[in-house]
SESE-32363 format. One record per residue (C-alpha): x, z, y; residue in one letter. Coordinates in steps of 0.2 Angstrom, whole numbers, plus 5000, padded with zeros to 4 digits. Layout:
SESE-32363
  east    up  north  type
     X     Z      Y     a
...
This chain:
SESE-32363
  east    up  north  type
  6882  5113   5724     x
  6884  5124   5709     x
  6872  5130   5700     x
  6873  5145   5685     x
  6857  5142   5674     x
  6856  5154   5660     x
  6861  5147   5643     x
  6845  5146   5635     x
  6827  5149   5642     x
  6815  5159   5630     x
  6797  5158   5635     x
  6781  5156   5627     x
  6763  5149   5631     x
  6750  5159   5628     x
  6729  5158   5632     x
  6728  5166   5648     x
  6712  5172   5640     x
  6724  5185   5628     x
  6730  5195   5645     x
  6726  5212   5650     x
  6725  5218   5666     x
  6730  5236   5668     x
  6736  5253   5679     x
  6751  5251   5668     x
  6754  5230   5674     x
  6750  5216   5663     x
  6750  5217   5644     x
  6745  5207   5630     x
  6737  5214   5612     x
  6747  5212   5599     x
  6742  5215   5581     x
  6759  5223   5570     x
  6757  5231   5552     x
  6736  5232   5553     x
  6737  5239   5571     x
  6736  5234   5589     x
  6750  5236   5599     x
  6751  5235   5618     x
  6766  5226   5625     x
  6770  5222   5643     x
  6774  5204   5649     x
  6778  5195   5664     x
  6771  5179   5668     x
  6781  5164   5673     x
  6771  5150   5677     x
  6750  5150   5677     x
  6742  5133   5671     x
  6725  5139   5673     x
  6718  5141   5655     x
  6735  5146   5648     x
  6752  5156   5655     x
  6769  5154   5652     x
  6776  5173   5646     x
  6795  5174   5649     x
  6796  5191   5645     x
  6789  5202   5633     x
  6784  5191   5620     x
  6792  5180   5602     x
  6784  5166   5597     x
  6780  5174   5581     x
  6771  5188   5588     x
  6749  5189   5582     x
  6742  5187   5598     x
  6724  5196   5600     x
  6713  5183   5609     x
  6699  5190   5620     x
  6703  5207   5618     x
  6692  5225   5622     x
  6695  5235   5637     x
  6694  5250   5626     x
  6709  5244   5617     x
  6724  5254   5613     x
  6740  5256   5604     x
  6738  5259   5585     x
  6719  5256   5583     x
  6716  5248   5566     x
  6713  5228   5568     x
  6704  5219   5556     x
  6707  5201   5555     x
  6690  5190   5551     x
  6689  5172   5547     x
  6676  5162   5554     x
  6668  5149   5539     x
  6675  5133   5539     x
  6660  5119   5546     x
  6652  5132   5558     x
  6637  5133   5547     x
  6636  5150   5534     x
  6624  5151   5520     x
């Protein structure tokens, strides 16, 4: 038996807690130039607290953890940083 794999596999693992569930199918929140930006993905395998993405994603792409239900393409995203020690004075 024969089989024809493709060349090269591109997928990337991703917090299954970055997905959103939508009439338009699953997308994840991306963050591009200052903005969000919606894209749709496809899911290859679900590990429980994390996904694979095969499709839809780079593995360079800002990912927006937890993200709103009110969010939509080209809303302004602020990145914050959150003080090193847990503790701010």
């Amino acid at each position: 038996m024969h089989l024809k794999l493709p060349d090269e596999t591109r997928s990337v693992t991703i917090p299954s807690n970055t997905l959103i569930f939508r009439k338009e199918g699953l997308q994840v929140g991306l963050v591009r130039n200052g903005k969000a930006e919606l894209v749709p993905v496809k899911i290859g395998r679900d590990y429980g607290n994390t996904v694979e993405i095969v499709s839809g994603l780079q593995p360079t792409d800002a990912i927006i953890v937890d993200p709103s239900d009110s969010l939509v393409t080209g809303l302004p995203v602020h990145l914050g940083n959150k003080p090193a020690g847990g503790s701010s004075r």
